[in-house]
Phi, psi and omega in degrees: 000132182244181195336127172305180175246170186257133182253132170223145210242099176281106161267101171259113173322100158089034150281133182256112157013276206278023209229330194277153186301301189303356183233014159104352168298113161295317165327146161271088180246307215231073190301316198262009157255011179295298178319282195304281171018293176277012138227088186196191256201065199249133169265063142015294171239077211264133167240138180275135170300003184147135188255163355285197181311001204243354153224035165274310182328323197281321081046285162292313197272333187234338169077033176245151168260155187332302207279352206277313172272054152107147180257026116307346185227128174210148190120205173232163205269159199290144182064354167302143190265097169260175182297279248278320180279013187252282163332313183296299175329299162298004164099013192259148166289142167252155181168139199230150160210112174272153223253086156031043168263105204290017169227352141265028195275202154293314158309339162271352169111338213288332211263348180273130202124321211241141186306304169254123188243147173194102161276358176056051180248327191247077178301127152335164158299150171275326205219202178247021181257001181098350197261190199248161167300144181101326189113038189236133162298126160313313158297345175279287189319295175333284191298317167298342158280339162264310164330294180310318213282323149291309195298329178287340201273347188244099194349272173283020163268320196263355183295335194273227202023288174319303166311301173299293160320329164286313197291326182296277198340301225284340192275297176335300170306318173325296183299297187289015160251346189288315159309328188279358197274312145006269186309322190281335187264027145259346175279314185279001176256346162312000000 
């Protein structure tokens, strides 16, 4: 019998095809998956089930369409059979890392099957001075987390809860892709 084998599944938010090396995109914007590429396993034409991000997912992770429980409900739902417990199940490590997308998070349900789950939404400490990566107090985090946590208990408290918190992620986010947008068009004047 020979060596198993390893499944590593990259999915990247809003990439476009034609922009990556391995498909022929001259620019170096993607080396290490240009690399990885060249022993893997490349889907060419992956079509998404449905947009935005919170309804491709259901999808990749459960092989289900977005919309089957209800247009109420997003992420996956408690006890759904996903890639990652169905591996787990079959004897595989499991580990998932998500780039700090407040609809992959733990709160959708995303963490279930996998052994190692880290959404970057609760960073660790850095340093011994208390803060969080970014400059976020170890007491902010803290107080933002009972804040979601009292805000669900109350029904449309908690949809506004939800909703406010994604547009802050999304503004966060926003700002570190204007950097790497930054980086890649110095790269491509190189």
């Amino acid at each position: 019998m020979g060596k198993p084998h390893s499944l590593v599944l990259i999915t990247v938010d809003c990439l476009r095809a034609d922009h990556v090396g391995f498909n022929g995109y001259s620019y170096p914007t993607t080396p290490f998956l240009d690399q990885l590429a060249k022993e893997s396993v490349v889907v060419p034409n992956a079509i998404v089930a449905g947009t935005p991000t919170y309804y491709s997912f259901p999808a990749i992770m459960a092989s289900r369409y977005p919309l089957a429980l209800g247009r109420d409900i997003v992420g996956l739902a408690p006890g759904e059979s996903t890639i990652a417990s169905v591996l787990n199940e079959c004897g595989y490590a499991t580990a998932a890392f998500i780039a700090g997308n407040p609809y992959l998070s733990r709160r959708f349900g995303y963490d279930a099957g996998f052994e190692t789950f880290q959404d970057f939404l609760e960073a660790e400490p850095n340093s011994e001075d208390g803060l969080l990566d970014g400059g976020k107090s170890l007491e902010e985090s803290r107080l933002n987390r009972e804040l979601a946590e009292f805000s669900q208990k109350f029904g449309p408290l908690g949809s506004l809860y939800d909703e406010l918190y994604f547009q802050f992620a999304s503004m966060w986010e926003a700002a570190a892709g204007n950097l790497s947008n930054n980086c890649a068009d110095s790269l491509r004047q190189m």
